[in-house]
VONU-124057 format. One line per field, with one value per residue: z, y, x of N, C-alpha, C, O in turn. Coordinates in pm, whole numbers, plus 32768, in hexadecimal, padded with zeros to 4 digits. Layout:
// residues N
n.zz = c(Z,...)
n.yy = c(Y,...)
n.xx = c(X,...)
ca.zz = c(Z,...)
ca.yy = c(Y,...)
ca.xx = c(X,...)
c.zz = c(Z,...)
c.yy = c(Y,...)
c.xx = c(X,...)
o.zz = c(Z,...)
o.yy = c(Y,...)
o.xx = c(X,...)
// end
This chain:
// residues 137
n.zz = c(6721,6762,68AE,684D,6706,66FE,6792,66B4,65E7,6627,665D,6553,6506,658C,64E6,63F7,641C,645D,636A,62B9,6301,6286,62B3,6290,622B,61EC,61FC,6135,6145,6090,6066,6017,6039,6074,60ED,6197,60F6,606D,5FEB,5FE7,5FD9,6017,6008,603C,6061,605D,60E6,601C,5F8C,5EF8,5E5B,5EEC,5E89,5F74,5FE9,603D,6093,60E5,61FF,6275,636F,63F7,631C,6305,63F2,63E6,633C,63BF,6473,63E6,636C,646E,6485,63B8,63F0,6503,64C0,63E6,64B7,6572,64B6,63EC,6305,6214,60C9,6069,60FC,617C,61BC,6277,6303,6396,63C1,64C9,654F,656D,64DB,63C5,6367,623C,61C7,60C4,6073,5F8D,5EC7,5D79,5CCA,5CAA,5CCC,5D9C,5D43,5C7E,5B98,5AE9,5BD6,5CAF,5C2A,5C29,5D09,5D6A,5CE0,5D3D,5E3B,5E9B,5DAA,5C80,5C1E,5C2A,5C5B,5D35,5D28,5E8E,5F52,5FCD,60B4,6218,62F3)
n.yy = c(366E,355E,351E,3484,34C6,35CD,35AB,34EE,35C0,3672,35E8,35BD,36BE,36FD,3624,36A1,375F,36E3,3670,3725,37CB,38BD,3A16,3A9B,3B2F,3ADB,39A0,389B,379F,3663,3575,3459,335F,31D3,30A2,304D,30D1,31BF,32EA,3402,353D,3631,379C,38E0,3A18,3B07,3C37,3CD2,3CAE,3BF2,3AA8,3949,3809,3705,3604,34E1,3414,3401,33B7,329E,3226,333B,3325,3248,3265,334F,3326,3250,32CF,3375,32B0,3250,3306,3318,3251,328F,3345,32D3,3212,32B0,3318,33B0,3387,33D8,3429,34BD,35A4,36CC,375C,388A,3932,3A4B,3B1D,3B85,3AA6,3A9B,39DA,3950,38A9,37DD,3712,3607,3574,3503,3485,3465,3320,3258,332B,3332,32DE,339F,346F,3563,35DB,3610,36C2,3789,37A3,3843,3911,3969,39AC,3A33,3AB4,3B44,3AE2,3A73,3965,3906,37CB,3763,383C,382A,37AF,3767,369C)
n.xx = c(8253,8326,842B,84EB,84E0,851B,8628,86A2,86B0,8777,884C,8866,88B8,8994,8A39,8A24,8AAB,8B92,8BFB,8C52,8D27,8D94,8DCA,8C75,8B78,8A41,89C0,8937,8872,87E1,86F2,8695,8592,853F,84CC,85BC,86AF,8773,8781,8868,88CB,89DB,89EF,8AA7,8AB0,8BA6,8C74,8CBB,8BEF,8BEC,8B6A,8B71,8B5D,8B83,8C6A,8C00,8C6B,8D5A,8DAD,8D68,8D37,8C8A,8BF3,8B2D,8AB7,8A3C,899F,88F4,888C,87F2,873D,86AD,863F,857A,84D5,846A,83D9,8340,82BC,8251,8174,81A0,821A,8300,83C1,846E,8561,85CF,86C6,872E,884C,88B4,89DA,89D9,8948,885F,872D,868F,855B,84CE,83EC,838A,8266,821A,82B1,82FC,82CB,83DE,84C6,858B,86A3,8682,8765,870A,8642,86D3,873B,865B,861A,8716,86D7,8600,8649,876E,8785,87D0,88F6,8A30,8AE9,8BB7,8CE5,8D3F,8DE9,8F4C,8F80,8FE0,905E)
ca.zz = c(6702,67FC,68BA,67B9,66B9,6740,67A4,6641,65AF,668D,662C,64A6,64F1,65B8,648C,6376,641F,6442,62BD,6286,630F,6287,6315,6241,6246,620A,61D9,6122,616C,602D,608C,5FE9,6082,6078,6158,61BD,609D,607C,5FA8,6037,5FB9,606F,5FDC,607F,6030,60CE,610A,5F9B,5F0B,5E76,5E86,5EE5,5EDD,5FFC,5FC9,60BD,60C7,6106,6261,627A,63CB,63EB,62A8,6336,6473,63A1,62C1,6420,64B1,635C,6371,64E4,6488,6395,643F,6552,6496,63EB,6532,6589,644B,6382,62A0,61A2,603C,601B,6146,615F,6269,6259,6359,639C,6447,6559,65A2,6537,647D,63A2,6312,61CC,619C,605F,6098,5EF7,5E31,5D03,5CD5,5C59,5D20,5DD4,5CDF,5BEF,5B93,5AF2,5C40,5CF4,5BFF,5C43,5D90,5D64,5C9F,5DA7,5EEA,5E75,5D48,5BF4,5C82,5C0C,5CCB,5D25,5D6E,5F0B,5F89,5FD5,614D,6272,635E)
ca.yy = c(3631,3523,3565,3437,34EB,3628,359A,34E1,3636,36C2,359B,35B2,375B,36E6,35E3,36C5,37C7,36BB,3641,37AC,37CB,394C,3A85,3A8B,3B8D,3AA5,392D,386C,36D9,365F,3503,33E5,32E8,3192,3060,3022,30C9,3270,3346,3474,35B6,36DB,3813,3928,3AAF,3B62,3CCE,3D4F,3C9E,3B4E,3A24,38DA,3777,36E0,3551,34AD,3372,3426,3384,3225,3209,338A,3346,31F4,3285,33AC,32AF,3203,3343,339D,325B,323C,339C,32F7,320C,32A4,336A,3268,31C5,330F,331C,343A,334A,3431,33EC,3502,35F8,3748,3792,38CC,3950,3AD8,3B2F,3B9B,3A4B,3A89,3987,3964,37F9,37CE,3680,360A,3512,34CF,3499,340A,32B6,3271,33B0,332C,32FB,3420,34FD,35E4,35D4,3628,3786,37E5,37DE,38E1,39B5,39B5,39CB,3A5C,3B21,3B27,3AE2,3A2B,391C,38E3,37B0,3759,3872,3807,3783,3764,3625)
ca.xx = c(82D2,8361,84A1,8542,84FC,8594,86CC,870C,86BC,87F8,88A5,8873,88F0,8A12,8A7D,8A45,8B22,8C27,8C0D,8C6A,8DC3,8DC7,8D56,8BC8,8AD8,89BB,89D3,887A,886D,8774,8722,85EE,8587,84FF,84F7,8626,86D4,8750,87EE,8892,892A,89C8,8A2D,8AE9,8ACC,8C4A,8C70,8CC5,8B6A,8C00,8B35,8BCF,8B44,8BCE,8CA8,8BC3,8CB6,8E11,8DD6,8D1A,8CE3,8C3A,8B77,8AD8,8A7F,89E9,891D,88C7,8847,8788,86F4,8669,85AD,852E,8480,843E,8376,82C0,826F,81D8,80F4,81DE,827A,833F,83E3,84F5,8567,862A,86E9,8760,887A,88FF,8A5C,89BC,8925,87BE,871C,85EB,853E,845F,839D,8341,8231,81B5,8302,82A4,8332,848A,84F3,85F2,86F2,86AC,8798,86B1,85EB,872C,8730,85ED,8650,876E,86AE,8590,869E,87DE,8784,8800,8964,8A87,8AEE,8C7D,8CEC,8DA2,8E52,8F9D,8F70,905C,9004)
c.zz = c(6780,67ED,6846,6759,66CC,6732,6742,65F0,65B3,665A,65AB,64AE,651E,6539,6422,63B7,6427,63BB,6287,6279,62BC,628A,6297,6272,624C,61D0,61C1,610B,6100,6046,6056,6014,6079,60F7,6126,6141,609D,6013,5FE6,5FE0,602A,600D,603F,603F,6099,60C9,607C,5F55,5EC3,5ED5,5E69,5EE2,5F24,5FC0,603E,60FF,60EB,61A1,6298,62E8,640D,637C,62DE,6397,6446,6394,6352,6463,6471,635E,63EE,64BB,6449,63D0,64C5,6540,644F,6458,6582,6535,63F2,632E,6229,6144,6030,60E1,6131,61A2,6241,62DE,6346,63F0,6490,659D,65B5,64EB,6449,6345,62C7,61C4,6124,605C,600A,5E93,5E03,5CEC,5C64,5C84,5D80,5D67,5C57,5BC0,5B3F,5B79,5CB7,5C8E,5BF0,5CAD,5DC9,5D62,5D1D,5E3E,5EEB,5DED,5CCD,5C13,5C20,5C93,5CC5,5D62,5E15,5F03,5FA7,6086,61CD,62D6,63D8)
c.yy = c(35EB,356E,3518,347A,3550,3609,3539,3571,368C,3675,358E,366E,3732,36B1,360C,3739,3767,3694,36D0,37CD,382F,3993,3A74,3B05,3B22,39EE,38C0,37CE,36CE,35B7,34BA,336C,3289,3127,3031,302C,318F,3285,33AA,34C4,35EE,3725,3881,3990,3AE0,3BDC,3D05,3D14,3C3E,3AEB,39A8,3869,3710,363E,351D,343B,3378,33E2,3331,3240,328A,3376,32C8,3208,3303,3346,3291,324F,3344,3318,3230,32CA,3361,329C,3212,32F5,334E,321F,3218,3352,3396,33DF,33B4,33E0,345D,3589,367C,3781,3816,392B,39E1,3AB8,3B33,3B38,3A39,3A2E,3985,38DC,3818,375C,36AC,3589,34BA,34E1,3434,339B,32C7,32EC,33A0,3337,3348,3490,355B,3629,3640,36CC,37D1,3808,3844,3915,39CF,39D5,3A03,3AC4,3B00,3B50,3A6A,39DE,38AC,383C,37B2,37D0,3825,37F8,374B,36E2,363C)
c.xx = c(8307,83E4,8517,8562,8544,8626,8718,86E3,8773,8859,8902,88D9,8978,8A65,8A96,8AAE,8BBF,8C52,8C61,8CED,8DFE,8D61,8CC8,8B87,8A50,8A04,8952,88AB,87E0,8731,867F,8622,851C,8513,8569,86AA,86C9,879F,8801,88FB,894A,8A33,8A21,8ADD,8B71,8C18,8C80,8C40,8B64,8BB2,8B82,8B65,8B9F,8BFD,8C69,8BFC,8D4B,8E3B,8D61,8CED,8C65,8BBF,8B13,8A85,8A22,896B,88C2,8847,879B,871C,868C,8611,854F,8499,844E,83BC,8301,829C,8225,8157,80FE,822E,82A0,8392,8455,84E8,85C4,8658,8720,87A6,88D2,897D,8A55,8960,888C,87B9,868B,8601,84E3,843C,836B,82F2,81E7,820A,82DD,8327,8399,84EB,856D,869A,86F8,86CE,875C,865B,8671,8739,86CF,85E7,86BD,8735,8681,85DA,86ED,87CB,87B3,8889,89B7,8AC0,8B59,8C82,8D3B,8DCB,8EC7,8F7E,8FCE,9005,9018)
o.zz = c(67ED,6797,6805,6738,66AE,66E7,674E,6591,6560,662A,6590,645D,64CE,6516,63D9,636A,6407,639E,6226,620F,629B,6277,623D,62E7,62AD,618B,6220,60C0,6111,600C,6071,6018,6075,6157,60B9,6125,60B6,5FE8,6034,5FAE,6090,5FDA,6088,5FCA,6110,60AD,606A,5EE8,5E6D,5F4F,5E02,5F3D,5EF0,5F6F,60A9,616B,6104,61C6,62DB,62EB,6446,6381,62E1,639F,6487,63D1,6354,647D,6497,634E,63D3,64E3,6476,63D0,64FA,6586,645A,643D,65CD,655B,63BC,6317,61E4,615C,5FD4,611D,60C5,61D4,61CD,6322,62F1,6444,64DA,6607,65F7,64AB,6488,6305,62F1,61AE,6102,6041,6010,5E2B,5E32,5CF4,5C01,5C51,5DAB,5D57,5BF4,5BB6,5B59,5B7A,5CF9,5CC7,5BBB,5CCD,5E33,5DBE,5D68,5E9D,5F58,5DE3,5CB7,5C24,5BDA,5D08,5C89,5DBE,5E1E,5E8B,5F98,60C0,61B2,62F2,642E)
o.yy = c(3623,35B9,354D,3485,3541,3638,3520,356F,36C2,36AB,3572,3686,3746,36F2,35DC,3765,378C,3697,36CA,37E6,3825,3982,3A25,3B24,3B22,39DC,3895,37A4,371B,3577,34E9,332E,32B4,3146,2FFD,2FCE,31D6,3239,33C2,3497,35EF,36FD,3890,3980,3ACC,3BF4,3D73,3D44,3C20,3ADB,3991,386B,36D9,3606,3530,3409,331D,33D4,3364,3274,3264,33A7,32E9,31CE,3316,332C,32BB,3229,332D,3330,31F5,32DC,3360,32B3,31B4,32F4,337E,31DD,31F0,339E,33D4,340C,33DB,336B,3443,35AB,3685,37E4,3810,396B,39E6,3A5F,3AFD,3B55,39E5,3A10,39AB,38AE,386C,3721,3718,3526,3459,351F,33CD,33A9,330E,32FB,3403,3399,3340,34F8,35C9,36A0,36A3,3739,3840,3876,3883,3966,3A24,3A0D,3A3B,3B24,3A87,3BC7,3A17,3A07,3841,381F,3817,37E9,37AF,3861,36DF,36DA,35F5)
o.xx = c(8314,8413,8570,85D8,85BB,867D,8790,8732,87BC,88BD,8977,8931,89D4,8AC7,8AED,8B03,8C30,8CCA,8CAC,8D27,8E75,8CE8,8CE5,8B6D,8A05,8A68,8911,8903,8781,8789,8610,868D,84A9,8559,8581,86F4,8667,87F6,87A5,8963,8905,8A9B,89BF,8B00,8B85,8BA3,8C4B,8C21,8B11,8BB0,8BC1,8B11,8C00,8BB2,8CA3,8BDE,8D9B,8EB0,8D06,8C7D,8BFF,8B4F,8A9D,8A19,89BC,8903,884E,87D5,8728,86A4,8623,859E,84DD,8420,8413,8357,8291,8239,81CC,80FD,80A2,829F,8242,83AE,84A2,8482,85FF,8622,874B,8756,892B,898C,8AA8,892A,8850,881E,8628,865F,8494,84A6,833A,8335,819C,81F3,82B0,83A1,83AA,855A,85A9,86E3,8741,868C,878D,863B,8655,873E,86D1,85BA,86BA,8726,86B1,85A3,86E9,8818,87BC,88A2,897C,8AC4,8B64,8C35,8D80,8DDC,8EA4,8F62,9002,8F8D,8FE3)
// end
């Protein structure tokens, strides 16, 4: 792994803890990708067990600079010969983080919300899923 990649790794943990803007136990970034073109979830677990999906646009200039982020991985990682199709960031309270590549989503995968609830099931569980918390800026 170069140090690039590294330090947008750190970058993408830093940004999903600021999208968050309340305390989280765990916070999962869902994100597909093509050239020059993403989709992005994040959902939030809190302390009593509720799942949130996060308003990724409550603040433009954080969510662009997100996207921006999300997007230089991308290609940094295709210019290192890991080109990926769907990722999974997945960030703890305590600032651990763990990544999934999915390198063989089947086309049309970006925009499909069935695709997007097979991805609950398989990351989050058989879970209901609130929207926003109420968020303080």
């Amino acid at each position: 792994m170069t140090e690039e990649i590294e330090a947008l790794y750190q970058r993408i943990a830093n940004g999903l803890a600021a999208h968050a803007k309340v305390e989280f136990l765990d916070l999962w970034l869902y994100v597909g990708a093509t050239d020059g073109c993403l989709n992005d979830r994040i959902f939030c677990k809190v302390s009593d067990g509720t799942f949130f999906k996060l308003d990724n646009t409550s603040n433009i200039d954080l969510m662009l600079s997100f996207s921006e982020t999300i997007l230089d991985l991308w290609e940094a990682s295709k210019n290192s010969g890991g080109k990926w199709d769907e990722m999974t960031f997945h960030l703890a309270s305590d600032g651990r983080f763990e990544i999934d590549f999915e390198y063989n989503a089947p086309e049309g995968y970006l925009f499909d919300p069935e695709r997007d609830n097979q991805w609950i099931r398989k990351n989050l569980g058989d879970v209901e899923i609130n929207e926003s918390p109420s968020q303080e800026s």
